[in-house]
N, C-alpha and C positions, 0 to 999 in steps of 0.2 A: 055571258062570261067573257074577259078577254084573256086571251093569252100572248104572249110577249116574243117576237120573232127579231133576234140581235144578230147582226152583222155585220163584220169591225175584221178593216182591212187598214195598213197603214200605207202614207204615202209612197214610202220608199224602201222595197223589198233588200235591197242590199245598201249599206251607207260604212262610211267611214269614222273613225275615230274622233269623237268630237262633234260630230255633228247635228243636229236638227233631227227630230223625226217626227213624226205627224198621225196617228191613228186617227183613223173616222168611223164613227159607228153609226148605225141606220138600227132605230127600232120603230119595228112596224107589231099590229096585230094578228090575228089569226086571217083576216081578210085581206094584208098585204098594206095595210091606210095604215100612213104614218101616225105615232102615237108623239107628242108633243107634250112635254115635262115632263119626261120620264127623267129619273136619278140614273146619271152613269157614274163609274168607277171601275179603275182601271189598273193592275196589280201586275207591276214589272218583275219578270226573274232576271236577272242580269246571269251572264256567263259565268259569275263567280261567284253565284249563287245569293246576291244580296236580294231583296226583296222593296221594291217600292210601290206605295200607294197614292195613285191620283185619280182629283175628283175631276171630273171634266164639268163643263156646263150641262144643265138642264135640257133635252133636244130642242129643236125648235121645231116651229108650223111644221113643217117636211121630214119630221123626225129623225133630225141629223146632230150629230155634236163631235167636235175635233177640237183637241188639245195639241200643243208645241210643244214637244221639252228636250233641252238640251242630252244628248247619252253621254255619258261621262267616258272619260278617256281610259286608255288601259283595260279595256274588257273586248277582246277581241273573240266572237263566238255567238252564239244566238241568243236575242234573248226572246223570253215567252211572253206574251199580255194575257192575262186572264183577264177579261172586261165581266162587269155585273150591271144589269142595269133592272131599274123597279121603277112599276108606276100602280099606285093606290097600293092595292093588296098582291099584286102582280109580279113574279121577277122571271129573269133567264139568266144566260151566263154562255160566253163563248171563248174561245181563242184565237189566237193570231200569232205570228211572232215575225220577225225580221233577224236578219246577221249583221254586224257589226265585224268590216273585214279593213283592213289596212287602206 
C-alpha cells in the first residue's frame, strides 16, 4: 500500500505587492522515494478572502513540481495555500502560506 507524504514550501516567505511567488511541492511515499505523476493542486486564500484554484504540473522523477503566479496587487496580509495532491487511488493534503507586505 502506498501512502502519500506532501511538502510544499514557497520560494519566498515574505514578498511584496505585485509580485511573483513560487510554491514547491515534494511528494514522496511512506518510504521517503519520490512518487512521480502524482496530480498537484493548489487552493489560494488571499487576505480578502477570495479563493483561487491552481493546477500545477504532474511531479516529476524526484517528485517535485512548482508553479509561478503573479499575486495580485492590493492584498496586503497572508495568504494560505492549501496544496492536494493524488496518485492512483492515493491523496494527502498540506499547507503553507506566505505574507504579502508593502
Amino acid at each position: 500500500t502506498i501512502e502519500l507524504k506532501i511538502k510544499a514550501f514557497t520560494e519566498k516567505p515574505l514578498i511584496s505587492e505585485g509580485v511573483s511567488q513560487t510554491p514547491n511541492v515534494i511528494v514522496q511515499n511512506q518510504a521517503l522515494q519520490p512518487v512521480e505523476g502524482a496530480i498537484v493542486t493548489v487552493t489560494l486564500k488571499l487576505p480578502d478572502g477570495v479563493e483561487e484554484n491552481l493546477a500545477m504540473d504532474p511531479t516529476d522523477v524526484n517528485g517535485i513540481t512548482q508553479l509561478t503566479f503573479s499575486v495580485p496587487t492590493q492584498t496586503i496580509g497572508i495568504v494560505e495555500l492549501s496544496v492536494f495532491a493524488s496518485h492512483l487511488d492515493f491523496e494527502d493534503e498540506t499547507k503553507t502560506s506566505f505574507r504579502i507586505w508593502y
